[in-house]
SERO-4910 file (N, C-alpha, C, O; in steps of 0.05 Angstrom, whole numbers):
BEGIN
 pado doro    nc1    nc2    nc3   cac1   cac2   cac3    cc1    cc2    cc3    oc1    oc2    oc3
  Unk    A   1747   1806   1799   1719   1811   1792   1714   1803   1762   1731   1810   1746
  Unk    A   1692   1788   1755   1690   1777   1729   1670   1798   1711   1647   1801   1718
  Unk    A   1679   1808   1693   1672   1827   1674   1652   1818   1643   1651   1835   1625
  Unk    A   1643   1803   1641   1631   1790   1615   1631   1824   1597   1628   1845   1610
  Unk    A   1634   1823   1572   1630   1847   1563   1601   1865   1559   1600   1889   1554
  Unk    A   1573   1842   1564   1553   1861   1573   1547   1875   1604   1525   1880   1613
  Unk    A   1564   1879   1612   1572   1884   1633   1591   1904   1641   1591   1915   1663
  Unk    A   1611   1910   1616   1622   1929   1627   1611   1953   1610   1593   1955   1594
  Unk    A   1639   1981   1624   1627   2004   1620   1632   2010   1597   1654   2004   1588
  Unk    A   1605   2026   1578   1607   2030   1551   1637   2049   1555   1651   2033   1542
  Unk    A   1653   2067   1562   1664   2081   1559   1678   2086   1591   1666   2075   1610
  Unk    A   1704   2101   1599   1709   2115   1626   1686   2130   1635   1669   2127   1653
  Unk    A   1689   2145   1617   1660   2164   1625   1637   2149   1642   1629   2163   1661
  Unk    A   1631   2134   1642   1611   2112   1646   1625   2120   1681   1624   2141   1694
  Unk    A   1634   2099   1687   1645   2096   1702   1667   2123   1726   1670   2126   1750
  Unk    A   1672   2131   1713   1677   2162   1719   1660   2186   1738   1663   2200   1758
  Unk    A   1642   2180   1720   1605   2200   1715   1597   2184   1750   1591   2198   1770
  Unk    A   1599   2152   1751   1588   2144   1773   1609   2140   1806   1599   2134   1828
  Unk    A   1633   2144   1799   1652   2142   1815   1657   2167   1832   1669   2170   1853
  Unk    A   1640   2190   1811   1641   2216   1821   1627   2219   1852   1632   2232   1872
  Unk    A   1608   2202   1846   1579   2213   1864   1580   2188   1888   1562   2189   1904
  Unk    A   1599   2168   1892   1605   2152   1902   1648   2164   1923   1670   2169   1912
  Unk    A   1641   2162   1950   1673   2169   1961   1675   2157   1982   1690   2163   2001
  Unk    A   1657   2136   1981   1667   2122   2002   1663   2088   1998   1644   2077   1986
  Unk    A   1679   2078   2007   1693   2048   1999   1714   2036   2021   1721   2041   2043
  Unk    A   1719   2019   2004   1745   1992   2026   1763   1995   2011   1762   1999   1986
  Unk    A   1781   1994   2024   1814   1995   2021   1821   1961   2024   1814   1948   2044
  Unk    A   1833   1950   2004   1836   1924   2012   1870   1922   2009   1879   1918   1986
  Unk    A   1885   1923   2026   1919   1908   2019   1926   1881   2028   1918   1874   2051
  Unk    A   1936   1868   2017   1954   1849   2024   1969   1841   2050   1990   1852   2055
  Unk    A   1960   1826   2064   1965   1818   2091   2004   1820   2100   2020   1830   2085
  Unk    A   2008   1813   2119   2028   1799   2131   2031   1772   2119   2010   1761   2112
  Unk    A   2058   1755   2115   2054   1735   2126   2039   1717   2146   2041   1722   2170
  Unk    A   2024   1698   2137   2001   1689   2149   1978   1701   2166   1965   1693   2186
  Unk    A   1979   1726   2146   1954   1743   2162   1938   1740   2136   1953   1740   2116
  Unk    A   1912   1736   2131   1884   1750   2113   1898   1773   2105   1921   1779   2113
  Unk    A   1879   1788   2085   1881   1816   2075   1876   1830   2089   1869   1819   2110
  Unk    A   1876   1860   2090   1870   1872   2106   1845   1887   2093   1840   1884   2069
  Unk    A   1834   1898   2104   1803   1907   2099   1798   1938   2118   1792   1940   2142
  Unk    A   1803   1960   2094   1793   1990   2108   1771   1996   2098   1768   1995   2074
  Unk    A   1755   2002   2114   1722   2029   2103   1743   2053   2107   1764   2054   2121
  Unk    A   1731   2071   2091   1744   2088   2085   1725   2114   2067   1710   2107   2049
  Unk    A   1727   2141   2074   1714   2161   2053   1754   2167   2042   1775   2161   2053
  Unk    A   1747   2183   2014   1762   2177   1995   1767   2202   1977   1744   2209   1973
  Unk    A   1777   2214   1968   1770   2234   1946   1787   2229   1915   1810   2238   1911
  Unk    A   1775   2217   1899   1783   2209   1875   1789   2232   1851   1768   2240   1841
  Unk    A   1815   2244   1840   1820   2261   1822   1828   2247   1799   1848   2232   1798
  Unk    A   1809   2251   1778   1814   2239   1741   1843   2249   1735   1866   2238   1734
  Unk    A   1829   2278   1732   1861   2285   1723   1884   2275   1731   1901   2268   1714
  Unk    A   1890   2273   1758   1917   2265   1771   1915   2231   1772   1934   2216   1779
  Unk    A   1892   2225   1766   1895   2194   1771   1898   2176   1797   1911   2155   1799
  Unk    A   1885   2188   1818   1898   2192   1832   1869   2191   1864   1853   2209   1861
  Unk    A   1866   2173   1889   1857   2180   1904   1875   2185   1935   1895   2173   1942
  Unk    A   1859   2208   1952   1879   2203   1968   1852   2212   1993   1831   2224   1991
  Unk    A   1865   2200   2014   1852   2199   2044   1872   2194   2070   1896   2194   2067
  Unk    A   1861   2192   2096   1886   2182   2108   1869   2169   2123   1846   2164   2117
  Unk    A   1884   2163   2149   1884   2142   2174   1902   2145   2197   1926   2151   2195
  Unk    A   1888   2139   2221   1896   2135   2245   1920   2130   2243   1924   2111   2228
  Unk    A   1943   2142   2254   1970   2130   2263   1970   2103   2273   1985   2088   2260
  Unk    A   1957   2088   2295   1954   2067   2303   1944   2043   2290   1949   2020   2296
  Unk    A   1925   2054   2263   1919   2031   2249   1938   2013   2237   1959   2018   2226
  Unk    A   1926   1986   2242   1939   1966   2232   1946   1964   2208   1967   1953   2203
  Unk    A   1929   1975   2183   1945   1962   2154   1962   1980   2145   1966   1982   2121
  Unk    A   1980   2000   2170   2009   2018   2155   2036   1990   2153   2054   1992   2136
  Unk    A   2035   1970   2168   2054   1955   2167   2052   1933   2138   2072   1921   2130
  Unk    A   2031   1929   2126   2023   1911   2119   2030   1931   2087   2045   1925   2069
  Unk    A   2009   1958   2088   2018   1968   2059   2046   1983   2061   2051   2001   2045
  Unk    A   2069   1974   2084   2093   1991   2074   2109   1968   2061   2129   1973   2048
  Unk    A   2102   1940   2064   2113   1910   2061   2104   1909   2032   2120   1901   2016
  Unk    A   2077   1919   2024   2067   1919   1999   2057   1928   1991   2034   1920   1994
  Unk    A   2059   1953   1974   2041   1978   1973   2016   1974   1949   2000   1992   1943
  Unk    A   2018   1946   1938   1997   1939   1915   1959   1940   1933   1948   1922   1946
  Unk    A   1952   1960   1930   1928   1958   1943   1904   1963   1911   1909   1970   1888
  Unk    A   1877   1953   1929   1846   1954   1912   1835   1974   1930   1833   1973   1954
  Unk    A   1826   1995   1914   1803   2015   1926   1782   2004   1914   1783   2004   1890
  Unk    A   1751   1990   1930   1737   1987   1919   1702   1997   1930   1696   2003   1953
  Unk    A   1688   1998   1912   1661   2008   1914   1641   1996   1905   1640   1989   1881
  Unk    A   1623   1992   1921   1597   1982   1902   1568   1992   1919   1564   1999   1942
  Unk    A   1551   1990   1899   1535   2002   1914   1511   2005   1892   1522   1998   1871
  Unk    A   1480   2013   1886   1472   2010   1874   1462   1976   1867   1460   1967   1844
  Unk    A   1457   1964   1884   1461   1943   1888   1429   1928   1886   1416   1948   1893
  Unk    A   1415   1914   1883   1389   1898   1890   1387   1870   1885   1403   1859   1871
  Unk    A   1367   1856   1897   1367   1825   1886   1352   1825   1871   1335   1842   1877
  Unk    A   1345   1810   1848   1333   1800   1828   1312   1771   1824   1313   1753   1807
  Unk    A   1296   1775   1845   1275   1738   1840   1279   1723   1812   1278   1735   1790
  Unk    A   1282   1703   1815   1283   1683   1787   1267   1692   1768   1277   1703   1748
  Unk    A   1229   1688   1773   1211   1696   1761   1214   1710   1738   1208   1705   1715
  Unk    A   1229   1740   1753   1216   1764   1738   1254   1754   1712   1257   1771   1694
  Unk    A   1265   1744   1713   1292   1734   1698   1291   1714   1674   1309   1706   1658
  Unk    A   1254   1705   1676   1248   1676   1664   1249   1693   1624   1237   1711   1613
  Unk    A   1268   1675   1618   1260   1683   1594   1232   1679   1577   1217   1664   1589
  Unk    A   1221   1688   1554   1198   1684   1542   1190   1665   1540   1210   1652   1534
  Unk    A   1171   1649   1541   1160   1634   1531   1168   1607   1552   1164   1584   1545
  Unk    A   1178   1614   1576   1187   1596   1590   1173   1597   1618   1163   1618   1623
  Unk    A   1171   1576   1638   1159   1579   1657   1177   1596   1674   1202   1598   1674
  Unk    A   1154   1613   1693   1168   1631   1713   1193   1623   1728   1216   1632   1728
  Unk    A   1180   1599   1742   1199   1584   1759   1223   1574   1755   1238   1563   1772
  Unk    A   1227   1580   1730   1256   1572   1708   1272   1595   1712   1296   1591   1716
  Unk    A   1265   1618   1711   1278   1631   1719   1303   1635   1745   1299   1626   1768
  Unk    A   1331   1650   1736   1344   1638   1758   1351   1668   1763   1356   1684   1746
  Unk    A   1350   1673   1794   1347   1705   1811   1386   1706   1809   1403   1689   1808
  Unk    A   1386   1730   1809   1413   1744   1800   1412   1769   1821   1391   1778   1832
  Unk    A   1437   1778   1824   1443   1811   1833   1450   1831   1816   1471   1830   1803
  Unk    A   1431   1857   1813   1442   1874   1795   1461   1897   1826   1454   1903   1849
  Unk    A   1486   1904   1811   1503   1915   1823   1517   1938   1800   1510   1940   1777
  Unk    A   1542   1957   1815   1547   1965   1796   1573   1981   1815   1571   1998   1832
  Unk    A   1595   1969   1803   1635   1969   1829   1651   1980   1807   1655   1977   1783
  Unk    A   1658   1991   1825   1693   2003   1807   1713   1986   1826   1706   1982   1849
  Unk    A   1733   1977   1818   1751   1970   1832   1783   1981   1825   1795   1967   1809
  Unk    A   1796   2005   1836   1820   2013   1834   1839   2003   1843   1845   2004   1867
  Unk    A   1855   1989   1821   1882   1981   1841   1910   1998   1832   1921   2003   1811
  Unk    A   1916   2006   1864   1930   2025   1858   1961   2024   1871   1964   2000   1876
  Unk    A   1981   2036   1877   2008   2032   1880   1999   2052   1916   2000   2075   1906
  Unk    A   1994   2056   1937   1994   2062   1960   2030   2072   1972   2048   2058   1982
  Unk    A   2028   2103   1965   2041   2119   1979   2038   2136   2009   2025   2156   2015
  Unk    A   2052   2123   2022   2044   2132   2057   2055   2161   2053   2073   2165   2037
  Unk    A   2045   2180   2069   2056   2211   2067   2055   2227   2104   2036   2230   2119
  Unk    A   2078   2232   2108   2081   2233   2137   2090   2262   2143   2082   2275   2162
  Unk    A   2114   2274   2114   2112   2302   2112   2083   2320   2124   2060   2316   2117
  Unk    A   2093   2338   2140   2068   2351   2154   2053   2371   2129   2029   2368   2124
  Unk    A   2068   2389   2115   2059   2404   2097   2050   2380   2077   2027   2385   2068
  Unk    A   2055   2366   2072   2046   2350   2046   2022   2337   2059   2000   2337   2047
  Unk    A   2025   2323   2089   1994   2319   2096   1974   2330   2096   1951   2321   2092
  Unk    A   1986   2366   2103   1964   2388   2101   1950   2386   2074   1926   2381   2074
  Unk    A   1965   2392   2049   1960   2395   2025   1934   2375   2015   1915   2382   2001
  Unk    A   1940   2344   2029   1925   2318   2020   1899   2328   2032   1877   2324   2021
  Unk    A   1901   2342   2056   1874   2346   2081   1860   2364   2059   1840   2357   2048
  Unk    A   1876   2392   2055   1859   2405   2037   1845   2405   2008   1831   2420   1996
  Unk    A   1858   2379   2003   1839   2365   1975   1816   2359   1989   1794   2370   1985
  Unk    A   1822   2337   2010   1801   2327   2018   1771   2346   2026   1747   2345   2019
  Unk    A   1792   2367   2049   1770   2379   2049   1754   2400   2024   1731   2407   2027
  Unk    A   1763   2404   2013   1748   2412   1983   1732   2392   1971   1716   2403   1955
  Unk    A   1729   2370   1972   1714   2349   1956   1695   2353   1982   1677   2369   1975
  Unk    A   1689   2345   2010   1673   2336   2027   1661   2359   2029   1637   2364   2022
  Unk    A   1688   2385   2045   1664   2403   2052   1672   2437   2037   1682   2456   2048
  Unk    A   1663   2435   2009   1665   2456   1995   1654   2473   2000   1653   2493   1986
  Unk    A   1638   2471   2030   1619   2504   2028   1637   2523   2056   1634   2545   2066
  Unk    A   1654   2502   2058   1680   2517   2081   1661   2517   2111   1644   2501   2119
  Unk    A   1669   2534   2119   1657   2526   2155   1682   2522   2164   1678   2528   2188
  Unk    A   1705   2516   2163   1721   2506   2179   1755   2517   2170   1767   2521   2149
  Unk    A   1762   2519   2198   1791   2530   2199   1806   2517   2170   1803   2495   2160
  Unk    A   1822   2537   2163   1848   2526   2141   1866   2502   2142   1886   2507   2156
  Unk    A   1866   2479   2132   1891   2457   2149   1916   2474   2142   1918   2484   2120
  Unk    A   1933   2475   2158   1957   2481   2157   1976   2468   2176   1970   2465   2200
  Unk    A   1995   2461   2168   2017   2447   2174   2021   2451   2206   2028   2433   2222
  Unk    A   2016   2481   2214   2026   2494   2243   2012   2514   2245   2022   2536   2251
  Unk    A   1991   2512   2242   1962   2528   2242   1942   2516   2271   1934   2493   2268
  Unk    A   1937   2524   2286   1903   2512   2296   1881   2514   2280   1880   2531   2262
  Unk    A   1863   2499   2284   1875   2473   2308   1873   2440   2299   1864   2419   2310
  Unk    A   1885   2447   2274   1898   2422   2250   1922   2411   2257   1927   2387   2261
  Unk    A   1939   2435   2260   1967   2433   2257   1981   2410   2280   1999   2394   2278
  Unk    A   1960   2419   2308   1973   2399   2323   1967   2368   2325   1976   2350   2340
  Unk    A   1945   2367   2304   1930   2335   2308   1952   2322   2275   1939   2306   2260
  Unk    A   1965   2325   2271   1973   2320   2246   1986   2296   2255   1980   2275   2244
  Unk    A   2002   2298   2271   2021   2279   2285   1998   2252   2288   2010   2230   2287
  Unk    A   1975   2251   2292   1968   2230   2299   1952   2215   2271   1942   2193   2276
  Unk    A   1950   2223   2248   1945   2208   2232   1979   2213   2203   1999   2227   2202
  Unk    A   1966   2189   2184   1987   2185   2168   1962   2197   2142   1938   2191   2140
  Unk    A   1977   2215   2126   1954   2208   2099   1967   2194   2076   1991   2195   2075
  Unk    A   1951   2179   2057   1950   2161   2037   1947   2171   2010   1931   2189   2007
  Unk    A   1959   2164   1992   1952   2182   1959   1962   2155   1948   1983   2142   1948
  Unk    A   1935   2151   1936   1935   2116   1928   1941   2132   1889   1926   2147   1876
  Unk    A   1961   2125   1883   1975   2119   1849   1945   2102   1842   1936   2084   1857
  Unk    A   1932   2109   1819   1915   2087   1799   1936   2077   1783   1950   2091   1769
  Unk    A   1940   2048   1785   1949   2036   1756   1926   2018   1742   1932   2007   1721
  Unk    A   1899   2014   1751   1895   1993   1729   1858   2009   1750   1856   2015   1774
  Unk    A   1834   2010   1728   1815   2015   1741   1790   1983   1726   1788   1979   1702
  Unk    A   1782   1974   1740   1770   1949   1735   1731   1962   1739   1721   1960   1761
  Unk    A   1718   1970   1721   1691   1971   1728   1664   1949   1720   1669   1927   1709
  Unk    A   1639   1957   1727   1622   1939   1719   1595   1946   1732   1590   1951   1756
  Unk    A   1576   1944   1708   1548   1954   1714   1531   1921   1704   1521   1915   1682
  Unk    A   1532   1905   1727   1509   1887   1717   1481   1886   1723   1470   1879   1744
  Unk    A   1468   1895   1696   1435   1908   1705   1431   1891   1674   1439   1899   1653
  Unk    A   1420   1874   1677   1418   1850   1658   1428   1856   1618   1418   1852   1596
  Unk    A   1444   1864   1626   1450   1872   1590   1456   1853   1568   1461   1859   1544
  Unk    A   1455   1818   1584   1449   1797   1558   1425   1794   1566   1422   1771   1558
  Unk    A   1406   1800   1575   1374   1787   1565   1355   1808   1544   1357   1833   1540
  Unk    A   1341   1792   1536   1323   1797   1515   1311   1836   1524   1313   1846   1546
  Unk    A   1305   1844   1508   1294   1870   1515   1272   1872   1522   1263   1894   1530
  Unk    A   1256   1847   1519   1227   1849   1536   1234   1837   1559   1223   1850   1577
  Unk    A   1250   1813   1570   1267   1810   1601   1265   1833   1618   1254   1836   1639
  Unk    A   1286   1857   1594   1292   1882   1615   1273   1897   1620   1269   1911   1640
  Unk    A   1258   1895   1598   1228   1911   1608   1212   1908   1629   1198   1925   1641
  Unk    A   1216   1879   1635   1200   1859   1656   1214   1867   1678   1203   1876   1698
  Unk    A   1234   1865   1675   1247   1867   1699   1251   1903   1715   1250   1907   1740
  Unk    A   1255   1920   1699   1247   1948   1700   1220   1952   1719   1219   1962   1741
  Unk    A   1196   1939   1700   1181   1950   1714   1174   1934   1733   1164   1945   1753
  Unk    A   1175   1919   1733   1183   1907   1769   1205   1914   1791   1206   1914   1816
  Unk    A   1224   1922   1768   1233   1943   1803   1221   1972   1816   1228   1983   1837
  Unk    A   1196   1983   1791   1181   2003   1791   1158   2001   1809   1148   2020   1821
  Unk    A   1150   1974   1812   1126   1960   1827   1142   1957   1863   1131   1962   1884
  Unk    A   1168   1949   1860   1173   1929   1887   1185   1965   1896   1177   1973   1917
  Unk    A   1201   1981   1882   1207   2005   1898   1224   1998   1925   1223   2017   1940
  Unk    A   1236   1980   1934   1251   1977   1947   1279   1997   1954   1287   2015   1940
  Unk    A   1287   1990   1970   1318   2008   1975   1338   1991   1959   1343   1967   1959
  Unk    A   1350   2020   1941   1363   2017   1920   1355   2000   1888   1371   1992   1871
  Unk    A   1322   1999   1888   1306   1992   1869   1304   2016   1849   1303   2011   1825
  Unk    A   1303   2033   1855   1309   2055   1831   1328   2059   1817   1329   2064   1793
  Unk    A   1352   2056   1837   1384   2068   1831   1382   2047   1801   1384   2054   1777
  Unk    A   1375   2018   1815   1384   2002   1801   1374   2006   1780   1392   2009   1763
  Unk    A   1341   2009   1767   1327   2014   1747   1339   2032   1727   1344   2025   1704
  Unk    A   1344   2054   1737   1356   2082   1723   1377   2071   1709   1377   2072   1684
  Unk    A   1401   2055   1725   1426   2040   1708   1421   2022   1694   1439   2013   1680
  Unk    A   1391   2009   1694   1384   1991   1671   1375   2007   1651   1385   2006   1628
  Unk    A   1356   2022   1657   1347   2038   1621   1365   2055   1613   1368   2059   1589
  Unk    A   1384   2069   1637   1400   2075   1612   1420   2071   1595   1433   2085   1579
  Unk    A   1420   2046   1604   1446   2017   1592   1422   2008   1570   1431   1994   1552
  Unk    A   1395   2013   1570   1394   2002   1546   1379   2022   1524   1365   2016   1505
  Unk    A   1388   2052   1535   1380   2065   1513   1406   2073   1496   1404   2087   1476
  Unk    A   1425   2064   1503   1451   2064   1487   1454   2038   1464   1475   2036   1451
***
């Protein structure tokens, strides 16, 4: 992913703050020999402190062979996303039509070291992170290793605790154009109100009230 530096995040925090509110993403590893990559959707639960996300998967799924061959995987996200018409992109004093239409977006991309975990108590442990991030208001039996009615479905998935080594982010919501551009362009995503026309707005003004 290409990063220009008006583009990336002023700080982790940045990025952090938005990764929070975001848990669900693609798992991307490294194929087989002469296979493509492999490509998971996936919900996720990401811990700062530990550095650390973890989730699982189907026993039967295909990419356990592929990440035990190579455990270098990308957790990635994007979202906050809209298109941008040329027009409203045209710099000052220039004709509309000069303008050239862009995507404002805004991805974390984790690449991380993928540890398979098959231990039953250690899968429980991973389940009960999980379920603390998803469903903190409880409702539901305790996972336990040899508990119902967790204990006996354990066997059929594997869980995952993806290691962070390197976190790659980026908010592009026009941060090299002129500040009457972003104005223009602001309040035209205020006018068009589209899906994910706000998200996007909000990450433009407040990239440029910094």
């Amino acid at each position: 992913m290409l990063i220009h530096p008006w583009d990336a995040p002023s700080d982790d925090t940045e990025w952090q703050t938005w990764l929070a509110g975001h848990d669900f993403g693609q798992l991307a590893g490294n194929g087989l020999p002469s296979d493509p990559p492999w490509i998971q959707p996936l919900h996720f639960a990401y811990d700062a402190g530990r550095r650390e996300a973890v989730t699982h998967l189907a026993r039967p799924n295909p990419l356990w062979p592929a990440l035990q061959a190579d455990p270098s995987v990308v957790l990635s996200v994007v979202d906050d996303y809209t298109f941008i018409p040329g027009p409203w992109q045209a710099a000052e004093g220039t004709p509309p039509e000069h303008g050239v239409p862009t995507s404002f977006y805004a991805a974390v991309q984790l690449r991380c070291t993928a540890h398979v975990v098959d231990d039953p108590e250690e899968k429980a442990e991973l389940l009960r992170r999980q379920m603390a991030h998803f469903q903190p208001e409880g409702g539901s039996a305790p996972v336990t290793a040899d508990g119902p009615p967790y204990g006996r479905m354990l066997s059929g998935i594997r869980a995952l605790r993806l290691e962070v080594t390197e976190v790659r982010a980026k908010f592009k919501y026009a941060g090299k154009k002129s500040r009457e551009v972003q104005e223009r362009i602001a309040q035209r995503l205020a006018d068009r109100d589209g899906p994910r026309d706000a998200a996007a707005r909000s990450h433009q003004l407040r990239r440029m009230a910094v």
